[in-house]
VOPAGU-2260 file (C-alpha; in pm, 1 decimal, decimal comma):
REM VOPAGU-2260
SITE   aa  ch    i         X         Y         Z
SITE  UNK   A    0   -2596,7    2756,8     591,3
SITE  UNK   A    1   -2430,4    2565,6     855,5
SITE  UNK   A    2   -2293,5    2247,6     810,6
SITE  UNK   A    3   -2170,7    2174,5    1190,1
SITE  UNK   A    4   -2351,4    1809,9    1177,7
SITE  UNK   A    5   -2274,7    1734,7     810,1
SITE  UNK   A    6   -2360,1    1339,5     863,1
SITE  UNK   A    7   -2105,6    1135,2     903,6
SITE  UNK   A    8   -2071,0     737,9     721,3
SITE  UNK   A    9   -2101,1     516,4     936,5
SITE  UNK   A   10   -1953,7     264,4     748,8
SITE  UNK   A   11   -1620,8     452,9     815,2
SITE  UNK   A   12   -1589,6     361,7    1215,5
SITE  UNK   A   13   -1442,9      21,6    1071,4
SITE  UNK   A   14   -1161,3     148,8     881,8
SITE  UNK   A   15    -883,5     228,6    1066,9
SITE  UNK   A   16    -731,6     484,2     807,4
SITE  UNK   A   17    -523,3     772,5     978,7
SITE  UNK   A   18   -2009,0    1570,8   -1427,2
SITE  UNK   A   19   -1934,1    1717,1   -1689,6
SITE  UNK   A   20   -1592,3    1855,7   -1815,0
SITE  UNK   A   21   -1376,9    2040,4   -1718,1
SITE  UNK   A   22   -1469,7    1770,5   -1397,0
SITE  UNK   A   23   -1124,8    1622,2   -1304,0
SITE  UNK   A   24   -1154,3    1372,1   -1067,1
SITE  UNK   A   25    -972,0    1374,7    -711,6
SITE  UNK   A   26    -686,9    1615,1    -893,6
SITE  UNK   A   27    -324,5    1467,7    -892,2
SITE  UNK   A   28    -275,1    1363,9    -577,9
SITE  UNK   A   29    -558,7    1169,3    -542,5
SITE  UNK   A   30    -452,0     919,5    -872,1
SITE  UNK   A   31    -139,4     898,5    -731,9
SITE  UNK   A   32    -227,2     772,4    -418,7
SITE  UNK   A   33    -460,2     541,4    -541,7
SITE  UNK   A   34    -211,6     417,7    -814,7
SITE  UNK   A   35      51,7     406,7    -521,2
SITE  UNK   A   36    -221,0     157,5    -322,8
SITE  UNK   A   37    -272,6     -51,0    -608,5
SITE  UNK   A   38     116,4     -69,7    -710,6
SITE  UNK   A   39     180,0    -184,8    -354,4
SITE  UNK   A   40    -119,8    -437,1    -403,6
SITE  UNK   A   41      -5,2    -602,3    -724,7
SITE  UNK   A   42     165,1    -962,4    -748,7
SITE  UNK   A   43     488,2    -939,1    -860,4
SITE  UNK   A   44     432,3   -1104,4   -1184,9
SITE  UNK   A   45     168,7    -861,1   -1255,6
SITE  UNK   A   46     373,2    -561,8   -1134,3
SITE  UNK   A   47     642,5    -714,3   -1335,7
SITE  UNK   A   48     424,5    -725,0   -1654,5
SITE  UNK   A   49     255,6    -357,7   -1556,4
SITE  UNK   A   50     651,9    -223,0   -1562,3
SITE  UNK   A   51     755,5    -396,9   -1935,2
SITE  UNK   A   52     410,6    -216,8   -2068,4
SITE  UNK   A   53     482,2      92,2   -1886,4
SITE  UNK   A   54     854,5     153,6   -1900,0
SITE  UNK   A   55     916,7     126,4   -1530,1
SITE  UNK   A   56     777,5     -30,4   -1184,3
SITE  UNK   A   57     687,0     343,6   -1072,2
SITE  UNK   A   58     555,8     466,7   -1391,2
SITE  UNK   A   59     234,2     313,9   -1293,6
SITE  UNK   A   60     200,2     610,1   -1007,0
SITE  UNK   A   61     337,1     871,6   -1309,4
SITE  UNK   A   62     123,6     812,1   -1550,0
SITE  UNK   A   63    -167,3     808,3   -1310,5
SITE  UNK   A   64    -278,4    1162,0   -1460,2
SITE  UNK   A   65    -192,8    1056,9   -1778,4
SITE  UNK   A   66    -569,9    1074,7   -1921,8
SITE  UNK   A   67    -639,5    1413,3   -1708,4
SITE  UNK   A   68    -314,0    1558,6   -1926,3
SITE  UNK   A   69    -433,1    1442,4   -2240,9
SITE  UNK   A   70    -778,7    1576,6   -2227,5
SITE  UNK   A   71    -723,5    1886,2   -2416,6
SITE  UNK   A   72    -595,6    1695,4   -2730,3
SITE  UNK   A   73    -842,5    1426,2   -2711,6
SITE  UNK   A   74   -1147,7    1536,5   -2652,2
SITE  UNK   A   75   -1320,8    1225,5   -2761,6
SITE  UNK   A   76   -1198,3    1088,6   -2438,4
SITE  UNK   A   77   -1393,2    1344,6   -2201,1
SITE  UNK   A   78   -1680,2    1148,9   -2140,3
SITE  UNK   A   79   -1521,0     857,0   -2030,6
SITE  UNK   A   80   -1409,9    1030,5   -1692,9
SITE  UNK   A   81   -1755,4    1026,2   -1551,0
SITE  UNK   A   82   -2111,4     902,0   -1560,1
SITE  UNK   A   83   -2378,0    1089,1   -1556,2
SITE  UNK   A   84   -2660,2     904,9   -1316,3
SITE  UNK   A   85   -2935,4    1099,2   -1174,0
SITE  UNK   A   86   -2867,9    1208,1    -859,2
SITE  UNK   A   87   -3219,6    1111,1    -694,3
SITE  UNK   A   88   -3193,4     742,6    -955,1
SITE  UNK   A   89   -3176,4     463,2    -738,8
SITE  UNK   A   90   -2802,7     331,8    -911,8
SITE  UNK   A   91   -2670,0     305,6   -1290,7
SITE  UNK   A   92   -2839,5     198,6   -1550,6
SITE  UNK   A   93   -2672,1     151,6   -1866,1
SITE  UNK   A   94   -2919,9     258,8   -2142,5
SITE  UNK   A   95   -3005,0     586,9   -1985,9
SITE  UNK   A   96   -2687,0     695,2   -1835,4
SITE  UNK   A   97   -2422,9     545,2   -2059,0
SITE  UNK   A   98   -2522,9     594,0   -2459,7
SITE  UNK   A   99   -2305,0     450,5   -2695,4
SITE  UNK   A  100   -2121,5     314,3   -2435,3
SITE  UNK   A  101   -1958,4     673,3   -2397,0
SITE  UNK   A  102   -1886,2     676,6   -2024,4
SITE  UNK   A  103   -1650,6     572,5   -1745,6
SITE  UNK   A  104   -1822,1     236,0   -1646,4
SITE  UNK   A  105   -1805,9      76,1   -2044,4
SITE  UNK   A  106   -1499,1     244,8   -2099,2
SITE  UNK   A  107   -1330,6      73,8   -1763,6
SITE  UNK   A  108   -1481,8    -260,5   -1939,4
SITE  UNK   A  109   -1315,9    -177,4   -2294,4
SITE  UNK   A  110    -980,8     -65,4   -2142,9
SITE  UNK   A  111    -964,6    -452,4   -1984,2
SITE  UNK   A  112   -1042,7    -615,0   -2281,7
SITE  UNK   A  113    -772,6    -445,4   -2471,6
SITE  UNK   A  114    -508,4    -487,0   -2206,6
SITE  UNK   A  115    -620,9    -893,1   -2138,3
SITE  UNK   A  116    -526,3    -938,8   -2536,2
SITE  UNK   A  117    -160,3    -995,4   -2550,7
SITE  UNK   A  118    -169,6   -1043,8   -2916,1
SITE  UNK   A  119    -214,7    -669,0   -2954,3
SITE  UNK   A  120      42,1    -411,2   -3015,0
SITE  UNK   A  121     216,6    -346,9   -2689,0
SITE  UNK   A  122     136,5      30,3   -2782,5
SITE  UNK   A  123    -182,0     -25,8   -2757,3
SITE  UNK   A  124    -230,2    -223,9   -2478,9
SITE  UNK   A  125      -7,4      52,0   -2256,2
SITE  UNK   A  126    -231,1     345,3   -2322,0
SITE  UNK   A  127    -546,9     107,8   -2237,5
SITE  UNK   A  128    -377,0      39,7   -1931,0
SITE  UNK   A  129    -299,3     401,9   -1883,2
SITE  UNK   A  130    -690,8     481,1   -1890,6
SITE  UNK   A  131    -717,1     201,2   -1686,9
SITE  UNK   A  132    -521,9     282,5   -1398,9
SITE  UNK   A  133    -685,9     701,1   -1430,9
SITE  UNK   A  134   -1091,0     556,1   -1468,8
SITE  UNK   A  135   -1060,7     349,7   -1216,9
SITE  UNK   A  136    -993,2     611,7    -974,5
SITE  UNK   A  137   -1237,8     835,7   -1167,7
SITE  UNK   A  138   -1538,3     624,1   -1095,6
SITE  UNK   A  139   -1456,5     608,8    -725,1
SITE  UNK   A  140   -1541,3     969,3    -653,7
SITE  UNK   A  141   -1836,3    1082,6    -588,9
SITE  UNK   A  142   -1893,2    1389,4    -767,1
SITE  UNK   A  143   -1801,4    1179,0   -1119,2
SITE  UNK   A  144   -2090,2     926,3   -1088,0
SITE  UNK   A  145   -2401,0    1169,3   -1027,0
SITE  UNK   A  146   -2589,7    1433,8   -1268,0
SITE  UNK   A  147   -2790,5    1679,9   -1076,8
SITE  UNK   A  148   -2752,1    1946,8   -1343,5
SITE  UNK   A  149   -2489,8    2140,0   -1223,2
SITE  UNK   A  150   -2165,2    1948,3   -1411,9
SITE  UNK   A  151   -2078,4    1741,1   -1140,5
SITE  UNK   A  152   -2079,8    2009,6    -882,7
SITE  UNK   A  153   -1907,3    2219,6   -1080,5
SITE  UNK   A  154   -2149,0    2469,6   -1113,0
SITE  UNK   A  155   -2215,3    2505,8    -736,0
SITE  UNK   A  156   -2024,6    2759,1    -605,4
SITE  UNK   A  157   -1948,6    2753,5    -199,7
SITE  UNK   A  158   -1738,5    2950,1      -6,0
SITE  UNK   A  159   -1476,2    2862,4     271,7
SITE  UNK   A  160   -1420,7    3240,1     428,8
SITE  UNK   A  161   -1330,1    3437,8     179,1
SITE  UNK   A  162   -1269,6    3222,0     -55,2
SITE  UNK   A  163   -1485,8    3115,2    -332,8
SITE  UNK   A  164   -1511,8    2785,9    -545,4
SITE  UNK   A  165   -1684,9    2522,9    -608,7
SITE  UNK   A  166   -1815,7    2172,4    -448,8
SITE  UNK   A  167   -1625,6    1976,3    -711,3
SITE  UNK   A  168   -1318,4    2182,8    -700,9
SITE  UNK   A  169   -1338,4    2093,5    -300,7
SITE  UNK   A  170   -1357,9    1711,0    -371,0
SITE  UNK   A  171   -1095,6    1723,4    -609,5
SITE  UNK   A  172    -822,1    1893,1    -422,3
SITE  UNK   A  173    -903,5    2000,6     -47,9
SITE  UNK   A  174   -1077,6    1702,8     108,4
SITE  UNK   A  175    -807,9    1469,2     -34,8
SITE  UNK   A  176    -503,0    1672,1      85,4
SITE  UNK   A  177    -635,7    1673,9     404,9
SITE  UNK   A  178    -505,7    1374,1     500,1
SITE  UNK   A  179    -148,2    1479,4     354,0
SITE  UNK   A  180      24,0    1639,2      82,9
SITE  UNK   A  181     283,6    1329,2      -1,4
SITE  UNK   A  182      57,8    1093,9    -213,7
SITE  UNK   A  183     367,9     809,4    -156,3
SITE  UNK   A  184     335,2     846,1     201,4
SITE  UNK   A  185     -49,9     850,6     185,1
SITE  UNK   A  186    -100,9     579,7     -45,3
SITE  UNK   A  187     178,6     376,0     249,2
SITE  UNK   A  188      -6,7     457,0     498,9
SITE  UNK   A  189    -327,4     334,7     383,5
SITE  UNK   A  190    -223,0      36,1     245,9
SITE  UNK   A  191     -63,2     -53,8     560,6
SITE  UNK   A  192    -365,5     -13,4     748,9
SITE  UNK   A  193    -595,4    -222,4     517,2
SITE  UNK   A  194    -721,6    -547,7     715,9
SITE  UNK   A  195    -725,2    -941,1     558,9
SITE  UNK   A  196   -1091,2    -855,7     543,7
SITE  UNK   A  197   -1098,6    -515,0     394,0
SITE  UNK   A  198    -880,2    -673,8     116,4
SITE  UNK   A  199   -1129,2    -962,4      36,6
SITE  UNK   A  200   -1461,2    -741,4      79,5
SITE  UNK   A  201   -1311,9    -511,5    -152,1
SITE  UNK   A  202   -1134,6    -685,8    -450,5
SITE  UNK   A  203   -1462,9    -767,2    -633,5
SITE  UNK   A  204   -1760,7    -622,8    -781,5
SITE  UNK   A  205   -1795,2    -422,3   -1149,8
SITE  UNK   A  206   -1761,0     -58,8   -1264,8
SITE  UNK   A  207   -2113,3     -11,0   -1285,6
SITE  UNK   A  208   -2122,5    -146,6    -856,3
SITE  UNK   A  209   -1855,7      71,3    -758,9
SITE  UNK   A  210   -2041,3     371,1    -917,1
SITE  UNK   A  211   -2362,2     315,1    -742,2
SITE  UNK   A  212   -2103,7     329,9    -417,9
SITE  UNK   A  213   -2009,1     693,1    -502,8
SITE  UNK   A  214   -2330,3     801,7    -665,3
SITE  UNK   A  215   -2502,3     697,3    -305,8
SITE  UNK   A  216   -2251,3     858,0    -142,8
SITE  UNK   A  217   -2290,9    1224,8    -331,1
SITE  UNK   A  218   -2653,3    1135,3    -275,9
SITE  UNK   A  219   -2713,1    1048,6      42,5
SITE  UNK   A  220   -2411,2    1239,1     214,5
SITE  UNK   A  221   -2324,7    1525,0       6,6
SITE  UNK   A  222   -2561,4    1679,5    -124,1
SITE  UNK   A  223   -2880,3    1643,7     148,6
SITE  UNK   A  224   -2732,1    1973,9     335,5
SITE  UNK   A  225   -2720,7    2168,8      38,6
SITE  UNK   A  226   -3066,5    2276,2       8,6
SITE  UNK   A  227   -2949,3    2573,0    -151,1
SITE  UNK   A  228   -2747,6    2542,9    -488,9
SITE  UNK   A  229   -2503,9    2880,3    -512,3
SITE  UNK   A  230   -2300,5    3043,2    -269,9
SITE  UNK   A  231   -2321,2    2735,0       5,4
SITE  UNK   A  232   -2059,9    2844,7     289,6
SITE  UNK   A  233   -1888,7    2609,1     423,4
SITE  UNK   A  234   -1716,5    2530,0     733,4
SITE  UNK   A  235   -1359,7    2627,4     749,5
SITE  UNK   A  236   -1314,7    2260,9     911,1
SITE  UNK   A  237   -1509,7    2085,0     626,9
SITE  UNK   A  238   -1176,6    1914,4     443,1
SITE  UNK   A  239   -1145,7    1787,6     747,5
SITE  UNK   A  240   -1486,1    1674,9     865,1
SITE  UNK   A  241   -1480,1    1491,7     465,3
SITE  UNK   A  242   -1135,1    1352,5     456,6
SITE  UNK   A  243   -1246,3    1003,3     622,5
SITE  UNK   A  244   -1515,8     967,2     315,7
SITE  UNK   A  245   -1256,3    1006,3      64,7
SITE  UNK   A  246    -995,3     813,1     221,8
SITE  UNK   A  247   -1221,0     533,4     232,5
SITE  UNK   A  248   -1274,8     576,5    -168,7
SITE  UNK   A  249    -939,8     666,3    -228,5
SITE  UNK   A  250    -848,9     301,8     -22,9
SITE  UNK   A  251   -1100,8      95,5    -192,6
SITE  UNK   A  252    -992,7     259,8    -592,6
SITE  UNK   A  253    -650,3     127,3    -511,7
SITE  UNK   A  254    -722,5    -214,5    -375,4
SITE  UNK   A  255    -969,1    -272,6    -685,3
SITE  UNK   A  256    -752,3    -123,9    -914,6
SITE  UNK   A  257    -483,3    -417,6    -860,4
SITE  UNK   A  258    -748,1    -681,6    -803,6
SITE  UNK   A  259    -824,3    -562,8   -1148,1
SITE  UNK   A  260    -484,5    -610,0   -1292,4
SITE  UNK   A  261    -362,2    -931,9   -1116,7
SITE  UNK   A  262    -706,1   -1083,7   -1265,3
SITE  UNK   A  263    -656,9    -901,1   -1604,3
SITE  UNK   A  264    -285,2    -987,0   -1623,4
SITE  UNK   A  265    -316,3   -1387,8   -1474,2
C-alpha cells in the first residue's frame, strides 16, 4: 500500500511548531512533554500548590507515567486510559461509549473533583492529580478515543522495512520521537512557540470535546488509507510525515492540562 500522499491537516499550517489494553498512550516521552508544557504553563501559585501535593516543582513531569506504571497492580484503572467511540460515530456519547462512567472522559471529570476538595486527605488528592496530569494526555491521542475493533490499533500490524509492529505501537513511540528524543527540550520548544491566540483558543472546552478532536483525527486522517487491516507497509518517512499531527496534540494536552489546574487549583 503506499502512503506517499497520506493527507495532511490543514489545520497544522498555523502552528508554527518545529483501545483497549495493553494501549499506552503516546509512551513516556510523550507525558513528559506534555506535563513539561503544562508545568511551564501553570501560575505560580498553582505550580506552587501542584509541588506541596507532589513533593517537588518537577515531580509533576516524573510522575507523568505514573498511571501507565501502575497498571499492572491496578487493573481497575485500565479503562480509564481510553474511550472506546466508534470509529465511523460522529463524536462521544456518554451512554454508549462510557458505561458506568468507566472511561477516560468521566474519569478526567472525577480526578478534578477530588483534587478541587481541599478538605480531603492530601493523599488522596495527589494520586487524583497524578491520573490527572497522565488522562489528560491520554485523551489527546488519537488512537485512545476510537474503537474500530482492533484495540486501539493494536491489533493492526504494519510494517516499516523489515520491521514489524503495529499502528498503535507507531503513535505511541515513533511519530512522537520524531520531533526529538529530549521531552524537556521538546516540551521548551513548543511552549515557546505557542501564540497569545493559540493559548486562548486552546485553554477551554471538556474531556468529552477534546476526544471528539482525536477521535476525528484517527478518523478522518488515520485510518482512511488503511483500506486494508494487517500487514499495512508503511513509508520509511511516515514518523516524519505524522510528527506535525502529534505535535499539535501533544501542544494542545499541555496547554489544557494547566488551564485545567490553574482553574481547579484558583
Amino acid at each position: 500500500m503506499n502512503f506517499r500522499c497520506f493527507p495532511k491537516l490543514v489545520v497544522l499550517a498555523g502552528l508554527a511548531l518545529s483501545a483497549s489494553p495493553p494501549a499506552w498512550a503516546w509512551g513516556p516521552e510523550g507525558h513528559e512533554i506534555i506535563a513539561g508544557i503544562a508545568l511551564r504553563e501553570l501560575t505560580p501559585s498553582v505550580r506552587s500548590q501542584v509541588a506541596r501535593l507532589l513533593g517537588g516543582a518537577g515531580v509533576m513531569v516524573q510522575d507523568s507515567n505514573w498511571a501507565d506504571e501502575i497498571r499492572d497492580q491496578r487493573r481497575d484503572t485500565g479503562r480509564w486510559h481510553f474511550v472506546d467511540i466508534p470509529l465511523n460515530a460522529p463524536g462521544y456519547d456518554a451512554r454508549r461509549d462510557c458505561p458506568a462512567q468507566d472511561c477516560v472522559v468521566a474519569q478526567i471529570e472525577k480526578d478534578r473533583r477530588i483534587i478541587a476538595n481541599p478538605r480531603l486527605d492530601d493523599n488522596v488528592r495527589a494520586e487524583a492529580l497524578r491520573f490527572l496530569i497522565h488522562f489528560v494526555a491520554d485523551v489527546h491521542q488519537p488512537l485512545h478515543a476510537e474503537d474500530d475493533g482492533d484495540k486501539g490499533g493494536n491489533d493492526i500490524k504494519v510494517y516499516q522495512g523489515r520491521k514489524r509492529t503495529s499502528l498503535h505501537r507507531i503513535w505511541d513511540g515513533e511519530v512522537v520521537e520524531a520531533s526529538g528524543r529530549d521531552p524537556e527540550a521538546v516540551a521548551e520548544d513548543i511552549e515557546r512557540s505557542l501564540s497569545p491566540a493559540q493559548r486562548k483558543a486552546w485553554a477551554s472546552g471538556s474531556p468529552a470535546q477534546w476526544a471528539n478532536e482525536a477521535h476525528a483525527i484517527a478518523r478522518d486522517e488515520i485510518y482512511p488509507p488503511l483500506r486494508e487491516r494487517r500487514d499495512v507497509r508503511l513509508p520509511r518517512d511516515y514518523a516524519l510525515q505524522q510528527a506535525p499531527v502529534a505535535r499539535l496534540q501533544l501542544a494542545k494536552a499541555g496547554v489544557r492540562l494547566a488551564w485545567l489546574l490553574n482553574g481547579t487549583f484558583k
